[in-house]
MARFI-236009 format. One record per atom (N, C-alpha, C, O): residue in three letters; x, y, z. Coordinates in steps of 0.02 Angstrom, whole numbers, padded with zeros to 5 digits, always signed. Example, Ala and Ser with C-alpha at 12.3 -4.5 7.8 and 13.67 -1.06 7.14 Angstrom:
ALA+00660-00284+00390 ALA+00615-00225+00390 ALA+00660-00165+00390 ALA+00712-00166+00423 SER+00642-00112+00354 SER+00684-00053+00357 SER+00645+00002+00394 SER+00670+00057+00402 
end
This chain:
UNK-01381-07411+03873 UNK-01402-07406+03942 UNK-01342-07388+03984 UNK-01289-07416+03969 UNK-01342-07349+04031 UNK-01287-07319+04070 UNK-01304-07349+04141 UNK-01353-07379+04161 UNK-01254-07333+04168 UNK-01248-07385+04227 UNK-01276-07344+04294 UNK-01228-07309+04311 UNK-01328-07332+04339 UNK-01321-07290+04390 UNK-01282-07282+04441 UNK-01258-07329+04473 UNK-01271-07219+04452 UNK-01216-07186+04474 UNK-01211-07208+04558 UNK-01242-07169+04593 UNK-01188-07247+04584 UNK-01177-07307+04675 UNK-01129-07267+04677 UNK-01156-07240+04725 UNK-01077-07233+04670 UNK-01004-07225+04708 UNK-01018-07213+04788 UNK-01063-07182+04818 UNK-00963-07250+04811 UNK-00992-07247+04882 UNK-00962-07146+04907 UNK-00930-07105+04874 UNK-00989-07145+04971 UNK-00981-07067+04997 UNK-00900-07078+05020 UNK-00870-07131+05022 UNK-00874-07007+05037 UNK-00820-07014+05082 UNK-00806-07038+05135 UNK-00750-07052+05155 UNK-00868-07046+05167 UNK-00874-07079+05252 UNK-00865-07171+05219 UNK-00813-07203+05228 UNK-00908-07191+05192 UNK-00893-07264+05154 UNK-00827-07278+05138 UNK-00804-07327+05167 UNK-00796-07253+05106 UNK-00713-07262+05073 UNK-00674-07235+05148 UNK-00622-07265+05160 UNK-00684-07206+05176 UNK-00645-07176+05253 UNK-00656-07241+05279 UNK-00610-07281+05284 UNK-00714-07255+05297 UNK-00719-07335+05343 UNK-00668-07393+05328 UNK-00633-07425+05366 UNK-00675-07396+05254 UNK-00647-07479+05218 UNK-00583-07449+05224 UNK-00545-07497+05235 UNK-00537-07378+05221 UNK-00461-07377+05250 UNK-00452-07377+05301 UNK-00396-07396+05316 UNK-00494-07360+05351 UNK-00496-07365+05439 UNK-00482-07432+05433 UNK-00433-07461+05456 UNK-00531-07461+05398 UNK-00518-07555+05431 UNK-00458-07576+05395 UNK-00422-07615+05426 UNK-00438-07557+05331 UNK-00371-07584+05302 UNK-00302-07570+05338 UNK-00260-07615+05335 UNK-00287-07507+05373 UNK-00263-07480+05409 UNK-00253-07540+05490 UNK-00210-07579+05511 UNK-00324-07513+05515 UNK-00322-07569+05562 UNK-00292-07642+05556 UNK-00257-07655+05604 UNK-00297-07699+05506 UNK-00274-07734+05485 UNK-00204-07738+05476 UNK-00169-07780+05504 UNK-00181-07688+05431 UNK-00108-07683+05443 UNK-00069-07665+05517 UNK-00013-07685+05530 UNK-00111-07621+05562 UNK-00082-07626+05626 UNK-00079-07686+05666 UNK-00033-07695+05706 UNK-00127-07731+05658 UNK-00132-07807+05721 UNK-00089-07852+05669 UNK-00066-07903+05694 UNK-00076-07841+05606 UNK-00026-07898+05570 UNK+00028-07883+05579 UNK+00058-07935+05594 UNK+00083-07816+05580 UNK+00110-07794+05607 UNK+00110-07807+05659 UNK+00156-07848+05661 UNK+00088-07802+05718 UNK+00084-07812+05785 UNK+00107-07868+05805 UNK+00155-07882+05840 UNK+00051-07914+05768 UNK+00064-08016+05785 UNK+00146-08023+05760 UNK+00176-08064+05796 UNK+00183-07999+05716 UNK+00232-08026+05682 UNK+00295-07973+05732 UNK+00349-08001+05743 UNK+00288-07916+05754 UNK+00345-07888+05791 UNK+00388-07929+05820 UNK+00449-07929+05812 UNK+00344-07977+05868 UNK+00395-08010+05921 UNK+00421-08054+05911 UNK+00456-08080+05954 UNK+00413-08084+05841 UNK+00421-08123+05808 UNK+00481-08130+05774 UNK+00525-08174+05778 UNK+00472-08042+05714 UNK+00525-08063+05691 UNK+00571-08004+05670 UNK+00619-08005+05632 UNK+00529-07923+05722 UNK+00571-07879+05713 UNK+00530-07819+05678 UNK+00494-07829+05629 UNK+00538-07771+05698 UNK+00519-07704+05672 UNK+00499-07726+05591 UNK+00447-07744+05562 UNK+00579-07713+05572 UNK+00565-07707+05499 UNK+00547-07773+05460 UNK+00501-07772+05420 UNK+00575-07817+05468 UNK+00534-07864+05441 UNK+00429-07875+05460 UNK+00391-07894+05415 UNK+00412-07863+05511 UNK+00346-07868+05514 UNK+00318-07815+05485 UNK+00269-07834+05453 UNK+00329-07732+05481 UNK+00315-07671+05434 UNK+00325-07704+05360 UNK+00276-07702+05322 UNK+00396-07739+05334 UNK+00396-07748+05274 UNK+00321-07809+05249 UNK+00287-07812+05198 UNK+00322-07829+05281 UNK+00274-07908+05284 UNK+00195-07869+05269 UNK+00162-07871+05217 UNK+00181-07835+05332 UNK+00109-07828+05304 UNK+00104-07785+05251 UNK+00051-07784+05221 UNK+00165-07735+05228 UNK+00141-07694+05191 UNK+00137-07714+05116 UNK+00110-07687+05068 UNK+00176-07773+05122 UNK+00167-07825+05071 UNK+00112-07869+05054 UNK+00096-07892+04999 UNK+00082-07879+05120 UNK+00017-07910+05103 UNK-00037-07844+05103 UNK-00092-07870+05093 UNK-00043-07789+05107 UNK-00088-07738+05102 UNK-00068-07716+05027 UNK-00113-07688+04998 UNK-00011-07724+04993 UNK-00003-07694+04930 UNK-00022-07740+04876 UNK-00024-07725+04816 UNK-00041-07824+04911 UNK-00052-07883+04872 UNK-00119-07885+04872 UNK-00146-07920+04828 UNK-00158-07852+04915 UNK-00239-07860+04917 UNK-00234-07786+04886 UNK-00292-07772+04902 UNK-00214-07734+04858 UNK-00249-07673+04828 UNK-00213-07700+04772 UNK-00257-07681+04733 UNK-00176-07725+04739 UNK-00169-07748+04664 UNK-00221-07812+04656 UNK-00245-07816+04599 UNK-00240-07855+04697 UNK-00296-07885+04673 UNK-00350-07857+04669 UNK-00385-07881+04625 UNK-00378-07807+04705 UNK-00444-07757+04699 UNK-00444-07743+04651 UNK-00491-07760+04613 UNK-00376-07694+04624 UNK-00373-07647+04556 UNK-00396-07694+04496 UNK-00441-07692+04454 UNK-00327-07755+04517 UNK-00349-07808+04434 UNK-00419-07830+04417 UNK-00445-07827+04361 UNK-00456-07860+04494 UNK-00512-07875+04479 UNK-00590-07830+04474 UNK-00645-07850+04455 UNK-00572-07772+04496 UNK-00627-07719+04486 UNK-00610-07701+04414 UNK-00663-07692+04385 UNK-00572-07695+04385 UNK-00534-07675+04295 UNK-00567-07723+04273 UNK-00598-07701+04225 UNK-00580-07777+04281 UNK-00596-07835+04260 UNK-00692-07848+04266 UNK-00731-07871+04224 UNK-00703-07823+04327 UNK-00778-07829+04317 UNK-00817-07777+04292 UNK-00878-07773+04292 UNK-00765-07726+04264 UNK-00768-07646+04246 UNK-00798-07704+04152 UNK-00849-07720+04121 UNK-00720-07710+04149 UNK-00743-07724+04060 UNK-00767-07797+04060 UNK-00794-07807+04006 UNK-00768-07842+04092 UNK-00816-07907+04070 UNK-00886-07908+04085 UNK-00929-07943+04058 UNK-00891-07867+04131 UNK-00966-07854+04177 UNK-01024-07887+04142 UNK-01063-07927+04170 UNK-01028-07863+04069 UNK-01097-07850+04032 UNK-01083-07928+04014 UNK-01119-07974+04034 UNK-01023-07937+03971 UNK-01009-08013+03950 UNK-01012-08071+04002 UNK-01006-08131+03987 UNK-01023-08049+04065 UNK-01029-08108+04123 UNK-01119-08122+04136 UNK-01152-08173+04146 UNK-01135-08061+04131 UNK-01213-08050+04126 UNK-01247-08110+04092 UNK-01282-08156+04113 UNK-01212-08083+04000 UNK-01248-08112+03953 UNK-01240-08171+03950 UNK-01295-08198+03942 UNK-01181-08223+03954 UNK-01145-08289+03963 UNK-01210-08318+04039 UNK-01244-08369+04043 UNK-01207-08277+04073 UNK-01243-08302+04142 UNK-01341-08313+04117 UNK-01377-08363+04124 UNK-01357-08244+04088 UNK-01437-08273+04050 UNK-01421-08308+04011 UNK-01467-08349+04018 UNK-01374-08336+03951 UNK-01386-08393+03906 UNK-01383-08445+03933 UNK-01428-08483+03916 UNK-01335-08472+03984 UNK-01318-08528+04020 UNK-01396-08553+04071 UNK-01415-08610+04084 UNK-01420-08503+04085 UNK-01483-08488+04139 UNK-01458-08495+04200 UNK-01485-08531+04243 UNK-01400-08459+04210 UNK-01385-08472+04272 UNK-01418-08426+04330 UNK-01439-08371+04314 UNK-01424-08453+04412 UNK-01466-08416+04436 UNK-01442-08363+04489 UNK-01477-08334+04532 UNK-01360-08356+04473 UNK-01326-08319+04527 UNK-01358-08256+04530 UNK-01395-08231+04488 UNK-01338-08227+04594 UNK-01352-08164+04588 UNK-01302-08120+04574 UNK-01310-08060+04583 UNK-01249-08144+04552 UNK-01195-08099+04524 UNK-01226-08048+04469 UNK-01263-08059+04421 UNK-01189-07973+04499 UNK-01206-07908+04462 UNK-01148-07874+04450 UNK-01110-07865+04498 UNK-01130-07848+04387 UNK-01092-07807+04378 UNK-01058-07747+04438 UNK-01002-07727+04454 UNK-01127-07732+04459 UNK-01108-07662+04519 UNK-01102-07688+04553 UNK-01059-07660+04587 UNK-01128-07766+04589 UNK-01108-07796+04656 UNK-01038-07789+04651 UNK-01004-07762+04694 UNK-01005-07825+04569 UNK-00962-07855+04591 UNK-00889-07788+04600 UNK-00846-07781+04644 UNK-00904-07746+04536 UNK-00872-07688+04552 UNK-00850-07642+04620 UNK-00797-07621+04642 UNK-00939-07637+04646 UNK-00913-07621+04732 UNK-00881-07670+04769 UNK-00836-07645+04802 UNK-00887-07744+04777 UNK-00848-07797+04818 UNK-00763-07783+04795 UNK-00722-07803+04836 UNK-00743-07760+04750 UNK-00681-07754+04740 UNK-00656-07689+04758 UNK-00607-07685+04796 UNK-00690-07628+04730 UNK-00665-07570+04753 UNK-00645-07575+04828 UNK-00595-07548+04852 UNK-00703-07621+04872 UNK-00683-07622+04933 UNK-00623-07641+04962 UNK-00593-07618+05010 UNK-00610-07692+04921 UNK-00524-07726+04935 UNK-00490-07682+04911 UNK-00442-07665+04946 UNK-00498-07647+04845 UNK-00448-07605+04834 UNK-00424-07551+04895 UNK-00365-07532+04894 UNK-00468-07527+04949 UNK-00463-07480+04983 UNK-00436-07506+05051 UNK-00393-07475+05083 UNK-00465-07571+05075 UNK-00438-07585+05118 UNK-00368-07608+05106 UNK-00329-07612+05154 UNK-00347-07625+05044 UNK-00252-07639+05041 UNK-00243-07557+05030 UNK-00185-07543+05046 UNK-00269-07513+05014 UNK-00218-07465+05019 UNK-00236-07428+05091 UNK-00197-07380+05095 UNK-00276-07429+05146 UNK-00273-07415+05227 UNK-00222-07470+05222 UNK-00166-07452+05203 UNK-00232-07538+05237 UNK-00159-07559+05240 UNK-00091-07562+05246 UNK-00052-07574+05292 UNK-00084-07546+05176 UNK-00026-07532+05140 UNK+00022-07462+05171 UNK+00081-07462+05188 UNK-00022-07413+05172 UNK-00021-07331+05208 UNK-00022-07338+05274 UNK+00006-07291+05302 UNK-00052-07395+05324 UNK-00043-07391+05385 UNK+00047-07429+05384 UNK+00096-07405+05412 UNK+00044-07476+05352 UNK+00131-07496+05358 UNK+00162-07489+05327 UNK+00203-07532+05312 UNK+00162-07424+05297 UNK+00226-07377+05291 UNK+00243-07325+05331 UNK+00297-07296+05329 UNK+00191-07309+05370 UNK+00179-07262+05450 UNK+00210-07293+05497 UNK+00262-07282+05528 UNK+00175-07329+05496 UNK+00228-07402+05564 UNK+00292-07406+05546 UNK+00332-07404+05592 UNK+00323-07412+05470 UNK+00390-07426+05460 UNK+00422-07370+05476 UNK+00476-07378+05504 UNK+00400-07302+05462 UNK+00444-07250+05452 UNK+00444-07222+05523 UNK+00483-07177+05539 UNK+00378-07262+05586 UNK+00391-07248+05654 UNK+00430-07288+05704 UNK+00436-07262+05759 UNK+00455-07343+05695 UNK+00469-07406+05697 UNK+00538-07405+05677 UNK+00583-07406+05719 UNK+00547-07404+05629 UNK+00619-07427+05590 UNK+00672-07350+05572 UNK+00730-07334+05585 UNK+00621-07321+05541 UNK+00650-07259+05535 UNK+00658-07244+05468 UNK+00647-07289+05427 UNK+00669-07206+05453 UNK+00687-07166+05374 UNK+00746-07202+05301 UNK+00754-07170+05249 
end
């Protein structure tokens, strides 16, 4: 059985980096006056590069356990509604919003701090 084909459109994946992006600008922002150009650019882009390596690990992860979480979940009788494709899209989404993130504060750094 093959899996049907959800990839989200370009406008979908454009949105979730608009908002990752966004995110990295107001974390950035809150931390400037705080504690300085480059340290607040280095900061979020650290936390935008820490939420797209957890996306990646855990979408890889619901990529190859998917079917084995399924089957463990009907033997047990459990009644979640956890789905392979739910869980695949819930991560791709993080994956995208750490990399708007990540890409918005390295924009900020290289406008900000400089080269």
């Amino acid at each position: 059985m093959t899996d049907r084909d959800i990839r989200p459109s370009g406008r979908t994946v454009g949105r979730w980096i608009g908002l990752g992006g966004l995110l990295g600008l107001v974390v950035a922002g809150v931390l400037f006056p705080v504690t300085g150009a480059k340290q607040s650019t280095d900061t979020s882009f650290a936390l935008g590069v820490l939420l797209f390596g957890f996306g990646v690990a855990t979408w890889g992860g619901a990529v190859g356990f998917g079917d084995s979480m399924s089957t463990v979940q009907n033997h047990l009788g459990g009644e979640s509604e956890w789905s392979r494709e739910g869980a695949r899209q819930a991560f791709a989404v993080l994956t995208w919003i750490g990399a708007g993130w990540a890409g918005t504060a390295v924009v900020a750094s290289i406008l900000l701090v400089g080269i």
